[in-house]
C-alpha positions in Angstrom: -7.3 -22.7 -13.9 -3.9 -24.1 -14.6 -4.0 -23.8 -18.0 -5.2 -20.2 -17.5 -2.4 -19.6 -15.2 0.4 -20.5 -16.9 -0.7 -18.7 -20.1 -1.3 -15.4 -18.3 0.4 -12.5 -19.5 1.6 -11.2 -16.1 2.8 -14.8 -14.9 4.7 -14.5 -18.3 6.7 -11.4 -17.7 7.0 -11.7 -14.1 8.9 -15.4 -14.7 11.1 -13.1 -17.6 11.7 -10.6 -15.7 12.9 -12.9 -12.7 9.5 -11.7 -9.9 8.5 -14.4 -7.6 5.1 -13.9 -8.2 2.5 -12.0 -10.5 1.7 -9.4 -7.4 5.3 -7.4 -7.5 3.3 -5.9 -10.6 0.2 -4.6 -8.5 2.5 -3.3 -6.2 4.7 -1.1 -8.7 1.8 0.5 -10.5 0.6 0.9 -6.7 3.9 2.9 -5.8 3.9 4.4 -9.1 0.6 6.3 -8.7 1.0 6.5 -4.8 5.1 7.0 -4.6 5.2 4.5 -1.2 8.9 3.7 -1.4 11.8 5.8 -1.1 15.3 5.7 0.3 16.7 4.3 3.4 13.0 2.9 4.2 12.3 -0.1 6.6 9.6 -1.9 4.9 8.0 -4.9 6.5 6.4 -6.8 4.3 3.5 -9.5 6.2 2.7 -12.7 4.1 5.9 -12.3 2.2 5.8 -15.8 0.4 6.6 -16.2 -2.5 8.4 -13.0 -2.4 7.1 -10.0 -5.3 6.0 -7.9 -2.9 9.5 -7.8 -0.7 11.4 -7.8 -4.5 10.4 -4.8 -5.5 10.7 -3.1 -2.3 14.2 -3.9 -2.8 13.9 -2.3 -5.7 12.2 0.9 -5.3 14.3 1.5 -1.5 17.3 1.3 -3.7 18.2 -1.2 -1.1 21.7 -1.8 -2.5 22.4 1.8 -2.4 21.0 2.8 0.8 20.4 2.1 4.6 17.1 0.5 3.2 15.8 -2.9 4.6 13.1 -5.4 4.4 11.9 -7.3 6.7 9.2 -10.5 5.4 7.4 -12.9 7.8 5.9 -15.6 6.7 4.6 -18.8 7.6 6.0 -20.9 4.9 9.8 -20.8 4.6 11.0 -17.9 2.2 14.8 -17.9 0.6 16.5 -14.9 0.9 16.3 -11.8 -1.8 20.0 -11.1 -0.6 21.7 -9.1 2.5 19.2 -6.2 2.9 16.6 -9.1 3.3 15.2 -10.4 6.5 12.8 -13.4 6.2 11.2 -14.0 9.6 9.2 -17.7 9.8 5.9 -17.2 11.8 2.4 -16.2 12.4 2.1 -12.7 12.8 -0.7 -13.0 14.9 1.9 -14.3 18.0 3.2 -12.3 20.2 6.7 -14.0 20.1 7.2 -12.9 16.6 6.5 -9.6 17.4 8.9 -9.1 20.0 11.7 -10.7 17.3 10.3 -7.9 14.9 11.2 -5.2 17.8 14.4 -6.8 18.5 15.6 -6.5 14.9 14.8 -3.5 13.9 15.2 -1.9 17.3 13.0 -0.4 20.3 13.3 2.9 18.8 12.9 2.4 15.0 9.9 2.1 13.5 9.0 0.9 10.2 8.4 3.2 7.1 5.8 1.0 5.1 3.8 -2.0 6.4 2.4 -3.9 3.7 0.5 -7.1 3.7 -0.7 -9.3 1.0 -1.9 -12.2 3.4 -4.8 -14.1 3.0 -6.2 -16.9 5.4 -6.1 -20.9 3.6 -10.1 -20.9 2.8 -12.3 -24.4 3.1 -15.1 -23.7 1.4 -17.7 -22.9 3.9 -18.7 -19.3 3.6 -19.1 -18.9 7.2 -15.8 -20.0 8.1 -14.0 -18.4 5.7 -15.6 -15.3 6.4 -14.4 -15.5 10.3 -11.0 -16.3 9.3 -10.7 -13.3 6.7 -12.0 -11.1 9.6 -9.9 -12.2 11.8 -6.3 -11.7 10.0 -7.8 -8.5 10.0 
C-alpha cells in the first residue's frame, strides 16, 4: 500500500504543487463542475487535517483578495494555511466547539459552504465500523 502510495500520480503532483494531501484535487474538479466557491465566502471545512481541502478554499475564495475565510476543525492539531485561516482543535460532535464556531464567526453570520471529508478511525469489525460511520453522520 505504501509502495502504491508513494508512486501515485496524484500524491506526486499534489507534493509538487505544495497540497497537503491528494483530496484538494477531488475537491477542484468538484468546484469546477459544481462552481461551490466564490468571493468573500465563509467556508467551514470539518475534518480539515491534513489540510487540501481548507488549501484550495483559500484558493478558489480568493482569500487574499477578499473578506473570504476558512474556518477547519479537527481533531488532530493542524498548522495554519496563513491569516484568513482558522484551525479549531475538537470533535465536532461537542457542543463546546460549536458554540466556539458561533462565537467566531458571529451569531448572525452564517457560513457559505460546509464541507466535510471526515471519516471515523475503523477496527475492523464490520459492525462497529458501520455504527460509527453512521453516527458521524
Amino acid at each position: 500500500w505504501i509502495q502504491r502510495h508513494l508512486h501515485d500520480r496524484y500524491v506526486l503532483k499534489a507534493q509538487a504543487q505544495n497540497y497537503r494531501s491528494r483530496a484538494a484535487f477531488k475537491l477542484k474538479e468538484l468546484d469546477d463542475k459544481c462552481s461551490i466557491f466564490r468571493r468573500n465566502q465563509l467556508v467551514l471545512d470539518l475534518g480539515c487535517h491534513p489540510g487540501g481541502f481548507s488549501q484550495v478554499a483559500l484558493e478558489r475564495t480568493m482569500a487574499s483578495s477578499s473578506k473570504s475565510r476558512v474556518i477547519g476543525i479537527d481533531l488532530q492539531y493542524m498548522d495554519s494555511l496563513g491569516d484568513k485561516f482558522t484551525f479549531m482543535q475538537g470533535d465536532v460532535t461537542d457542543p463546546a466547539l460549536f458554540d466556539r464556531i458561533i462565537q467566531e464567526i458571529g451569531p448572525d453570520r452564517r457560513a457559505d459552504v460546509v464541507m466535510s471529508d471526515m471519516a471515523p478511525a475503523m477496527i475492523g469489525i464490520k459492525g462497529d465500523d458501520h455504527l460509527n460511520i453512521v453516527e458521524l453522520c
